[in-house]
C-alpha positions in Angstrom: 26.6 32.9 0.8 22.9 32.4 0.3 21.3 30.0 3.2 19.9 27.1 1.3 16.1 27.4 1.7 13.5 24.5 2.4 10.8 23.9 -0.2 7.3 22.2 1.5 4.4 20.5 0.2 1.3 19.4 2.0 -0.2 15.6 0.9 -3.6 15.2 1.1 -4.0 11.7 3.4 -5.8 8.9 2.7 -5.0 6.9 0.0 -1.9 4.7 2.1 -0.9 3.6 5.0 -0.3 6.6 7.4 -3.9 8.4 7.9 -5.5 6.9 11.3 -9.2 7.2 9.8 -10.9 6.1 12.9 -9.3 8.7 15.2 -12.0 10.8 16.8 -10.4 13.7 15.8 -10.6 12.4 11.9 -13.0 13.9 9.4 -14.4 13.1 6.3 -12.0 11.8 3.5 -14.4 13.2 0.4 -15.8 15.7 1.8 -14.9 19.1 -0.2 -14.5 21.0 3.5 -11.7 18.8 4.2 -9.6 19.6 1.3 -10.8 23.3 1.6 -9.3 23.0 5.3 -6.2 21.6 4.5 -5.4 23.3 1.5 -6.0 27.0 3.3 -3.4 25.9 5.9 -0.9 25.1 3.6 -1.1 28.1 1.8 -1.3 29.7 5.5 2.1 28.3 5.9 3.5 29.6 2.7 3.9 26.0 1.3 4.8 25.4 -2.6 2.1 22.9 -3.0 -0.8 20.9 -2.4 -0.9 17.7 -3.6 -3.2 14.6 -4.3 -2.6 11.4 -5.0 -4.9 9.0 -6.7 -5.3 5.2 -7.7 -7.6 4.3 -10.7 -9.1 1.3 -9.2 -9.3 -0.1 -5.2 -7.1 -1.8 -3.9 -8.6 -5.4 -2.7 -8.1 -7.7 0.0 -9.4 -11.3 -0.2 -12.3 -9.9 -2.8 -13.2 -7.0 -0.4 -12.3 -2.7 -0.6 -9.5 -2.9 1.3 -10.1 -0.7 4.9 -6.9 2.0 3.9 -8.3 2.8 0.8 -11.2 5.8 0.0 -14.2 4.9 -1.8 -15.8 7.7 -3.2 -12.5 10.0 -3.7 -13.4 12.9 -5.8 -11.0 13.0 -9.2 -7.8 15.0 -8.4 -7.8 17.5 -11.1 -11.7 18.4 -10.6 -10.5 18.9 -6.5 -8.2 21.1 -7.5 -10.1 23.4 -10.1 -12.9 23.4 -7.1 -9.6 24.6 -4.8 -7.8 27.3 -7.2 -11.1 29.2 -6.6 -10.5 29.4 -2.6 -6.6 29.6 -2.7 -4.4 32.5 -3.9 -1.2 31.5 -4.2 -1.0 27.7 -3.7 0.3 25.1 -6.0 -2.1 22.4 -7.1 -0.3 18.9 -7.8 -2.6 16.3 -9.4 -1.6 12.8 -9.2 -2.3 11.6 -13.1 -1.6 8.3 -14.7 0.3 8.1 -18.1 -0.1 4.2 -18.8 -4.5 4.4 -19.2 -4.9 8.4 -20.2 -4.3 10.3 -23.6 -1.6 13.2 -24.0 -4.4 15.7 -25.8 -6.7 14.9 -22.7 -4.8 15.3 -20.3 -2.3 18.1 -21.5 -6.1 20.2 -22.0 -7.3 19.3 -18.5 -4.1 20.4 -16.9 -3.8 23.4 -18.9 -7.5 24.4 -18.0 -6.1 23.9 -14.3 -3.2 26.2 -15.0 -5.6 28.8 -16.2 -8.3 28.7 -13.5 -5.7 29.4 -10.8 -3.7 32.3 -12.6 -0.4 29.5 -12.8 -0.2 27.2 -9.8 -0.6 23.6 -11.7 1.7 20.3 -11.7 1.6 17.1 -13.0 2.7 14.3 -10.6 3.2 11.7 -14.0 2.7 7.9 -12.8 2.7 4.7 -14.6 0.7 2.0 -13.4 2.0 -1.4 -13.2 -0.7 -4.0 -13.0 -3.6 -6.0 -15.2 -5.8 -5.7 -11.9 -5.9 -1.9 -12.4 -5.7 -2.3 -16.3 -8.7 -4.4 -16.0 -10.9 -0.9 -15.9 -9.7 0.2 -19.2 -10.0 -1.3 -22.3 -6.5 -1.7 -23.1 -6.4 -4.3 -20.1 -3.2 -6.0 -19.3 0.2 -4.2 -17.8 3.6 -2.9 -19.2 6.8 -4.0 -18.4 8.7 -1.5 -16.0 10.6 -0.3 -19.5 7.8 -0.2 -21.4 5.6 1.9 -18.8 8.8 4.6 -18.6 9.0 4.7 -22.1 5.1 5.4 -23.0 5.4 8.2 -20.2 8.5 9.7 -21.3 6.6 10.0 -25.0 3.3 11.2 -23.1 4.7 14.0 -21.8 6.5 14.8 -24.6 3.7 15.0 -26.6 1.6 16.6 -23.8 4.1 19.7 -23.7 4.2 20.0 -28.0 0.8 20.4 -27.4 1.2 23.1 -24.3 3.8 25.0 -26.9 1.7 24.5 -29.8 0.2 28.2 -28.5 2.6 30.8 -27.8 2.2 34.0 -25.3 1.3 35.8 -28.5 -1.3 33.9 -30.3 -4.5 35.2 -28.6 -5.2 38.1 -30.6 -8.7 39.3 -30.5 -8.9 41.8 -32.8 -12.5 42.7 -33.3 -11.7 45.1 -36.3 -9.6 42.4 -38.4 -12.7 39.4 -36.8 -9.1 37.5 -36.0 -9.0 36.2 -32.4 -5.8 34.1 -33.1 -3.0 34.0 -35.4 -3.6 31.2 -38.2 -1.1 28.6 -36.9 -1.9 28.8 -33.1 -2.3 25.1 -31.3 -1.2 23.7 -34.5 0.4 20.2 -33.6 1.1 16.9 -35.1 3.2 14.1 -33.5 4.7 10.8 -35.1 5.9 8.2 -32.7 5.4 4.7 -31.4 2.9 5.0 -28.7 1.1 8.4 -30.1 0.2 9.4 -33.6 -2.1 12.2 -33.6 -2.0 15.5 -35.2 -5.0 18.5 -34.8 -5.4 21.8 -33.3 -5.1 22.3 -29.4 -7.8 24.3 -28.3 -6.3 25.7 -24.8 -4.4 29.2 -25.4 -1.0 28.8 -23.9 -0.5 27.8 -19.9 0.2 31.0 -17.6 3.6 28.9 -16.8 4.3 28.0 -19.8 4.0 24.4 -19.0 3.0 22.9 -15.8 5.8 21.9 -13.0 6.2 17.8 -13.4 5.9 15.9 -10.4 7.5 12.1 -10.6 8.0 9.9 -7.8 10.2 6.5 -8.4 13.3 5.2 -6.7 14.2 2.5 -9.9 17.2 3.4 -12.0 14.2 3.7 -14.6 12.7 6.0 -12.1 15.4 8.4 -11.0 16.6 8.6 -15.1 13.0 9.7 -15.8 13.2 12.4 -13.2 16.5 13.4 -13.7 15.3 14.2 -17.6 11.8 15.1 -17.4 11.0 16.5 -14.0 10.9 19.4 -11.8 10.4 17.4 -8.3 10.5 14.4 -7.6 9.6 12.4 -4.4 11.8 9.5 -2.5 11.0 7.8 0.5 14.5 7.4 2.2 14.3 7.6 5.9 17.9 8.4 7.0 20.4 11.1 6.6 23.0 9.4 4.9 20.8 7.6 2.6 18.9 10.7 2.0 22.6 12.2 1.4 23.0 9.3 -1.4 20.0 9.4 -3.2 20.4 13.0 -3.3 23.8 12.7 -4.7 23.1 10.2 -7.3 19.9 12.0 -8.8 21.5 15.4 -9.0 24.3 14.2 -10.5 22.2 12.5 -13.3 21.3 15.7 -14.6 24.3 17.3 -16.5 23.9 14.8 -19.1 20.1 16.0 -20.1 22.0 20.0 -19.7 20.0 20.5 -16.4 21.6 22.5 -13.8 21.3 21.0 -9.9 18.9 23.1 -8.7 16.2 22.7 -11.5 15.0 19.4 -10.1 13.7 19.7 -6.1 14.2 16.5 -4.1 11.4 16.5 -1.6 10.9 12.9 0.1 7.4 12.3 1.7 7.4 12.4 5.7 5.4 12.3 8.7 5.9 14.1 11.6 4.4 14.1 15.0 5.0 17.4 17.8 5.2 17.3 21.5 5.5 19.5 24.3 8.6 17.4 25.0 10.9 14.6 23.1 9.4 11.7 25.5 5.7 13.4 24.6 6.1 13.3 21.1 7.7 10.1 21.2 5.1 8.6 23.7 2.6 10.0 20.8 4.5 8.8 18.2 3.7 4.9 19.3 0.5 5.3 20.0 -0.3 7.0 16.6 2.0 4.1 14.4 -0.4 1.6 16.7 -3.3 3.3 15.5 -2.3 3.2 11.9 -1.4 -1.0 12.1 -4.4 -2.3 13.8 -4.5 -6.3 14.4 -6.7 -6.6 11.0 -4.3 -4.3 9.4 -1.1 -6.1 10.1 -2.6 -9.2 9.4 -3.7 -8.1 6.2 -0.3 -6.5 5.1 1.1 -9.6 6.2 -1.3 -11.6 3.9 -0.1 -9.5 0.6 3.3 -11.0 1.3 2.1 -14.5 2.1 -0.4 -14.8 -0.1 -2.6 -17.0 2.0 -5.3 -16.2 4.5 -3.7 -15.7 8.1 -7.4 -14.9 9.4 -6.4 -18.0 12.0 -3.0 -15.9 13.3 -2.5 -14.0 16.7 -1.3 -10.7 15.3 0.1 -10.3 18.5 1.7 -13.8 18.1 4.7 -14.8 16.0 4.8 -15.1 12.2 3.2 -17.5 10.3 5.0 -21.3 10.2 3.6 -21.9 6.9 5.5 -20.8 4.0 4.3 -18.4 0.9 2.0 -19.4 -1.7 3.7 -17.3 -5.0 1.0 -18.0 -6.6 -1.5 -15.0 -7.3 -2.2 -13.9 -3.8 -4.9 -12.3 -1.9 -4.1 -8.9 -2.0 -4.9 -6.7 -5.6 -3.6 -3.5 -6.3 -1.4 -2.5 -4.1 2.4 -2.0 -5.4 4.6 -2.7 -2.8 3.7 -6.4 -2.5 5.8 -6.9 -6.2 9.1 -8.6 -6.3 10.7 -11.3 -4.6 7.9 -12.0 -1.9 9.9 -14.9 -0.8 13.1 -12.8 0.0 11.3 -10.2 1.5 9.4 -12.9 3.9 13.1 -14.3 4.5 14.3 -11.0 5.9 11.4 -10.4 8.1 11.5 -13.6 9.6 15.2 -12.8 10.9 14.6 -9.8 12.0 11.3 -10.7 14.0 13.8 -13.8 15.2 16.5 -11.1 15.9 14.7 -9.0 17.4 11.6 -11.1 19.5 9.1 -9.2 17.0 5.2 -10.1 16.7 3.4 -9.9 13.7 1.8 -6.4 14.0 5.6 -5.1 15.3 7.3 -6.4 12.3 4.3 -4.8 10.2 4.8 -1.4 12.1 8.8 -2.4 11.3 8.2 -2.9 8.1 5.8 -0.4 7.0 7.9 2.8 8.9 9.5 5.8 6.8 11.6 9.0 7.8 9.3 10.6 10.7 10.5 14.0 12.6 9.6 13.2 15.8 10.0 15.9 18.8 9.3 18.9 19.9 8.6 22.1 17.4 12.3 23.1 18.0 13.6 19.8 17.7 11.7 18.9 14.3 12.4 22.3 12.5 16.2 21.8 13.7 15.9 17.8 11.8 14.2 19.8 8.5 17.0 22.2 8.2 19.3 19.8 9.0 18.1 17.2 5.9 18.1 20.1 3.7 21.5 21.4 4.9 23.4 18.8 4.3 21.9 17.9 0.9 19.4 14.9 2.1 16.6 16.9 0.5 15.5 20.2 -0.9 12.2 20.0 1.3 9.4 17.6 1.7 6.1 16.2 1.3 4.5 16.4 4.7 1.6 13.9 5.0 -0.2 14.6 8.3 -2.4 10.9 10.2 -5.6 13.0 10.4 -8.0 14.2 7.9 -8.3 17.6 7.5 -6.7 19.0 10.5 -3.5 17.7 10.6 -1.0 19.8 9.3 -2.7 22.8 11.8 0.1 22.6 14.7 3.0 22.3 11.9 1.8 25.0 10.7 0.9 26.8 13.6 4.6 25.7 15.9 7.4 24.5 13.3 6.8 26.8 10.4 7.5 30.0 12.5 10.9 28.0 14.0 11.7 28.0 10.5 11.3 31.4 9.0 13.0 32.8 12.6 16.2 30.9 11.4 15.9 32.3 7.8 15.7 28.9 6.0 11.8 29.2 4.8 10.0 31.9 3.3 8.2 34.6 5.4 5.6 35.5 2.3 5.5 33.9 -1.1 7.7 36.2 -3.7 5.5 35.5 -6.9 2.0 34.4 -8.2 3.2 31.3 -9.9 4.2 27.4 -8.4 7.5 27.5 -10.8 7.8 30.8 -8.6 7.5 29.4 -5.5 10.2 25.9 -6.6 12.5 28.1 -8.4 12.1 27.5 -11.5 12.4 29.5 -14.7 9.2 29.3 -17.5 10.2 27.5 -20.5 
């Protein structure tokens, strides 16, 4: 029997919470150099893709940039048409937002990408979920969680009519007839309740066929979508037996759309930090999660929740007496201060009780996912073992430094893994749906 085999993707950091930008060992977050450098040692290490991520306003604290954010991020797709000209074989994942873009824009922009690097594009399809972010386009406001799934469900619909609306065939180019197409190529015209448009699509037919769909979402909404409409979707579940779960209830989702198992790739985002021994890496491991929740930080997280200023806290103190304002808050654009802020301070004050935790603890706490933590050997033995046992198909590593942190990955784990047979020595086509496993449509 086959050994299962682990898909990896490389995040470009920077945009959350896990990047420690003021490391001296950190470089510059815009700078094309540092996506250059991390992008050739991810293909270096035979990786399926590269991917960006990408907010369409910054996040705010109190009426300032919040410090975790990048201003002056170059647009992900242009990144990436700059990087299929320096990679070979690569995939190039582009974070793009379905709630304040067009299908006809988008679907060309993405096709373009497709082209310029010979096959290698996806579509990581978000929805955004706020008026604060809505405020920079001039439909304004925010959809309900419903609405948002169901105007990208009918975006990317329409975005691949338009990708089949040329097929391999339709580029003629027959200088004795003067025909360079056939009459009805990139013909299209869609009829529905978020999109009514109807033209000519003016970009020949993607090298894949269509681009590989990214979606990342952990709703019931989210998981449907994905279990329907994607090839890989991301999850952020931390242990092996909820891995296992999530794992089990997405692939199971899929018979009903006539999708077999293995055509949507479960890779959950990670960090990872190496050692030359378990107490190193470990020892490392603290000191980098300290880096990554400074006093300001935690304070600031803390303030999202609360919704009050806390400037007059000890983050190395206890939590805050007072109780939440539910009002509007301080904190803008940031997604994981929605819901029930009042249960969610509930909980953390009896676990900090519980547990004798201080405000930047229970924000380190709070604020952890699934890190492989150890030695080369020990951390390639956790990867297989996630992707063994069905807790993923692979993952999304996200390195704390900018651009040279996925080097000793690369360079120590990678290696472990191809020696036990689980990760590919050389990539086996020119194509990203080559690299996931996927057939063209």
């Amino acid at each position: 029997m086959p050994v299962k085999q682990i898909h990896l993707a490389a995040h470009f950091p920077g945009v959350n919470n896990t990047t420690v930008w003021s490391d001296p060992g950190s470089g510059s977050q815009i700078d094309f150099g540092s996506f250059v450098h991390l992008a050739r040692t991810a293909e270096r290490g035979k990786f399926d893709f590269f991917f960006l991520a990408e907010g369409l306003r910054l996040r705010e604290m109190k009426g300032r940039i919040h410090d975790l954010d990048v201003a002056g991020r170059p647009e992900s797709l242009t990144v990436l048409s700059a990087l299929s000209g320096v990679t070979a074989r690569l995939g190039l994942a582009a974070t793009v937002n379905s709630t304040f873009n067009e299908p006809y824009e988008v679907a060309r922009r993405l096709a373009t990408l497709d082209h310029l690097s010979g096959g290698r594009a996806a579509w990581n399809v978000v929805t955004s979920w706020d008026a604060f972010t809505g405020e920079n386009f001039r439909r304004g406001g925010y959809l309900a969680e419903a609405d948002r799934y169901n105007r990208a469900r009918e975006f990317l619909g329409t975005a691949r009519e338009l990708w089949d609306s040329w097929s391999g065939g339709d580029l003629v180019a027959d200088p004795a007839s003067g025909t360079f197409a056939r009459p009805d190529a990139g013909a299209f015209a869609h009829r529905g309740p978020q999109f009514d448009i109807a033209g000519r699509f003016n970009a020949p037919r993607p090298p894949q066929g269509r681009p590989v769909i990214i979606q990342a979402g952990d709703s019931a909404e989210g998981r449907e979508f994905a279990a329907a409409e994607a090839d890989v979707i991301f999850s952020r579940h931390g242990t092996l037996e909820d891995g296992r779960a999530f794992y089990k209830d997405v692939k199971s989702r899929l018979a009903k759309y006539g999708r077999r198992p293995d055509e949507l790739k479960i890779m959950p985002s990670v960090t990872y930090v190496l050692g030359d021994t378990e107490e190193d890496a470990a020892e490392r491991a603290a000191d980098i999660r300290r880096a990554q929740v400074t006093p300001q930080g935690a304070l600031a997280y803390l303030e999202g929740f609360w919704g009050r200023d806390l400037s007059g806290y000890d983050p190395d103190g206890p939590l805050p007496d007072v109780e939440p304002d539910l009002g509007e808050g301080v904190s803008k654009g940031r997604a994981q201060f929605r819901g029930d802020r009042s249960e969610t301070v509930r909980r953390w004050r009896a676990l900090a009780a519980e547990r004798g935790l201080t405000i930047r603890e229970l924000v380190i706490e709070a604020t952890g996912r699934q890190t492989f933590v150890g030695t080369p050997r020990s951390v390639a033995d956790q990867i297989d073992e996630f992707v063994r046992t069905d807790a993923a198909d692979g993952f999304v590593l996200v390195p704390h430094l900018t651009p040279t942190g996925l080097d000793d990955l690369v360079e120590h784990v990678v290696p472990l893994l191809q020696e036990k047979g689980v990760f590919r020595a050389d990539y086996t086509g020119p194509t990203l749906r080559d690299h996931v496993g996927l057939e063209a449509p």
